[in-house]
N, C-alpha and C positions, 0 to 999 in steps of 0.2 A: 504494500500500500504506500503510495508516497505522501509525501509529509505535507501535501496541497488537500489530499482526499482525508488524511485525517484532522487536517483544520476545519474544511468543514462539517466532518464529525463533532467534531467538538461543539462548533456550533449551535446543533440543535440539543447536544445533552448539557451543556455548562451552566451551570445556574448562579455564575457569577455576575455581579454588575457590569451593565453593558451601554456604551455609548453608538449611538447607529448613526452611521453617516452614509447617504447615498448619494451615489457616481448620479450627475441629474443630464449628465450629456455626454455625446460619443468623444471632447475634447477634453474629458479629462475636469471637469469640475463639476463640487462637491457641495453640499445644502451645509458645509460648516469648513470653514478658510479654516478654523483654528479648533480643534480639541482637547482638552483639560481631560485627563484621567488619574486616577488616584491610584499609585502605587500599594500603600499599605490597604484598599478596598479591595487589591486586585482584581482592579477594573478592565475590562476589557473595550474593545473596537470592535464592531460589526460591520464592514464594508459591501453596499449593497447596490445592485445594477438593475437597472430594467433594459439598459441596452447591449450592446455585444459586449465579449468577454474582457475583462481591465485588469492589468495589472497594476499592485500597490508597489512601489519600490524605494525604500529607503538609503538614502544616501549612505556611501560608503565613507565621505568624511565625515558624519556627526554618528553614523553607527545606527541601529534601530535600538527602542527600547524593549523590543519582545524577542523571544528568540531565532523567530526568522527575521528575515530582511525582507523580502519578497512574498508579496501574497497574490494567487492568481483568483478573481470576483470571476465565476463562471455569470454566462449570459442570462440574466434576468436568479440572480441568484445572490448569495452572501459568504460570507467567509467572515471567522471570527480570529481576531489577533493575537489571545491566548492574552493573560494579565503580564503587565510590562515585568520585566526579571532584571533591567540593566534603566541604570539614571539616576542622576542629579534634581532633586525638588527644582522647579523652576525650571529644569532645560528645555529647550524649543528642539523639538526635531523635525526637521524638512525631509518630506517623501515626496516623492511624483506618482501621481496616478497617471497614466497611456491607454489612454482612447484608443480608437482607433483614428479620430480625426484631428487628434492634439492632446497634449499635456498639462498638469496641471501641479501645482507646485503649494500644497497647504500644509498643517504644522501640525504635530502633537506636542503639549508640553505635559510634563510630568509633575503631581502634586504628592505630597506626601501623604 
């Protein structure tokens, strides 16, 4: 099973706190620029599409805060990001979401 099919396994059984953020177009933007997640709630991110398939890609200079870096949002579907495991209170981190018609470049920052 690779580690795409068991995220969003996870998904539907987790019953961690969860912040939902949906892909609202094929270029890559998102119904929130900025997402606040709480580390010690171990809060998670739910990334969701109604359009074709997107990937989430976290920059490799600021690092991702969850243990993957890359999450593939299958077409009209979700993916959960698992509770952040790496970060600083207050750190911003820059991912880009890939449309297929363009990119988009919004922020998780981490709370304690």
């Amino acid at each position: 099973m690779s580690s795409s099919q068991t995220m969003v396994d996870s998904t539907i059984a987790s019953s961690k706190p969860r912040k939902h953020v949906r892909v609202i177009n094929e270029r890559g933007h998102v119904d929130q620029d900025v997402v606040h997640i709480s580390k010690g709630a171990e809060e998670e991110i739910v990334w969701a599409t109604d359009h074709k398939n997107v990937q989430v890609v976290f920059s490799s200079e600021n690092g991702s805060p969850f243990k993957e870096s890359v999450f593939h949002v299958p077409a009209g579907g979700s993916i959960s990001s698992g509770p952040a495991v790496n970060g600083d209170a207050q750190k911003a981190y820059k991912y880009t979401v890939k449309g297929e018609a363009g990119d988009n470049d919004p922020r998780v920052i981490i709370q304690n």
